[in-house]
C-alpha positions as CSV (number, residue, x, y, z in Angstrom):
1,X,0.0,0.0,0.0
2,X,0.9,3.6,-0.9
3,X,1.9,5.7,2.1
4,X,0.1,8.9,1.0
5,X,2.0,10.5,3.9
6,X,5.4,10.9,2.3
7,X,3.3,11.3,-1.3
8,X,1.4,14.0,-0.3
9,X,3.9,17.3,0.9
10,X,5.1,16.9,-2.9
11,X,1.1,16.5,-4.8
12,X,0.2,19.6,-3.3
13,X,3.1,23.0,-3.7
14,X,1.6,26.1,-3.9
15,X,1.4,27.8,-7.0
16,X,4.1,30.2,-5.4
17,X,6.4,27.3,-5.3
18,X,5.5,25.8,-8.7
19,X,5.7,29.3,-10.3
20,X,9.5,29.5,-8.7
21,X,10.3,25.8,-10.8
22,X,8.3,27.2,-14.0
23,X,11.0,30.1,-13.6
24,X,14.3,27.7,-13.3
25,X,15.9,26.7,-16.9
26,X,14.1,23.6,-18.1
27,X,17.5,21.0,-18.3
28,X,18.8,22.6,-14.8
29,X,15.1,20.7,-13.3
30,X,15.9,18.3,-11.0
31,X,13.5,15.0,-11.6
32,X,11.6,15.6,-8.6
33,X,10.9,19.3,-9.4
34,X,10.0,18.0,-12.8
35,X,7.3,15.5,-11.6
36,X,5.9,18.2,-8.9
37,X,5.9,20.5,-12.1
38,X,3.5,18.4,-14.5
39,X,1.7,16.5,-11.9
40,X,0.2,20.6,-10.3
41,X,-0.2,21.5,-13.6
42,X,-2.6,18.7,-14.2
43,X,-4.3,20.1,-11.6
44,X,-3.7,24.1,-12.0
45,X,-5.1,25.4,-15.2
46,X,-3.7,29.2,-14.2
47,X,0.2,27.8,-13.4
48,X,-0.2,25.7,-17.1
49,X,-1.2,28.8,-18.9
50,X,1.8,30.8,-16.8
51,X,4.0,27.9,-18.2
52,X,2.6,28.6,-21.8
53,X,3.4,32.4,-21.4
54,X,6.9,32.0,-19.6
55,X,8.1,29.8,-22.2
56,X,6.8,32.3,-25.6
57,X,8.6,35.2,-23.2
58,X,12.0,33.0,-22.9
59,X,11.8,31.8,-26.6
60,X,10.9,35.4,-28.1
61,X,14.2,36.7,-25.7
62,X,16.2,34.0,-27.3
63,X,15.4,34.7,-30.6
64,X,15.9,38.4,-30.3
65,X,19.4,38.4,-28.5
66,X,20.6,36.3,-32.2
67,X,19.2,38.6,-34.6
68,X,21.7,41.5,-34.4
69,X,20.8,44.8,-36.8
70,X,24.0,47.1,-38.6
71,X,23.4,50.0,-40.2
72,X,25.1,51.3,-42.7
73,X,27.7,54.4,-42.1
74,X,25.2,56.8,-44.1
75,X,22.0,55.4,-42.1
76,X,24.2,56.3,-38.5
77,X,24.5,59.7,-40.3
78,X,21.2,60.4,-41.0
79,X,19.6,59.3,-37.8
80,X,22.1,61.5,-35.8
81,X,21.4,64.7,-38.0
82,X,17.5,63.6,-37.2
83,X,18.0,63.6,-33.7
84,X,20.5,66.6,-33.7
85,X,18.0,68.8,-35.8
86,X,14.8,67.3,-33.4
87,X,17.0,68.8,-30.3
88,X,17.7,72.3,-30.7
């Protein structure tokens, strides 16, 4: 028989304590916070949707720190005469 004892402290984290493994990078989960993670969101339709969101935020973050933007010398020129002739 299952001793819902020692089961039970880990069924039932908070959704301040799940929200706090949502936040930690998915391959630095230990096994046990991974398990406490899907099992409350089985559970928790709000912390699944907060899930949903954190990960878009963290891929969208990714994606935009790879994508870098140069301008050409005469584009550098004509934004600062734009923002020198805007300030005076």
């Amino acid at each position: 028989m299952i001793n819902l004892r020692k089961i039970l402290p880990y069924l039932l984290y908070s959704c301040k304590r799940v929200s706090a493994i949502i936040s930690i990078n998915p391959s630095e989960r230990t096994k046990k916070e991974q398990f406490i993670l899907e099992y409350h969101k089985l559970i928790c339709k709000a912390c699944h949707n907060y899930q949903y969101q954190n990960d878009i935020i963290e891929n969208s973050l990714s994606t935009s720190n790879e994508e870098t933007t140069v301008l050409s010398e005469e584009k550098k020129a004509a934004i600062i005469s734009t923002l020198k002739s805007n300030f005076k």
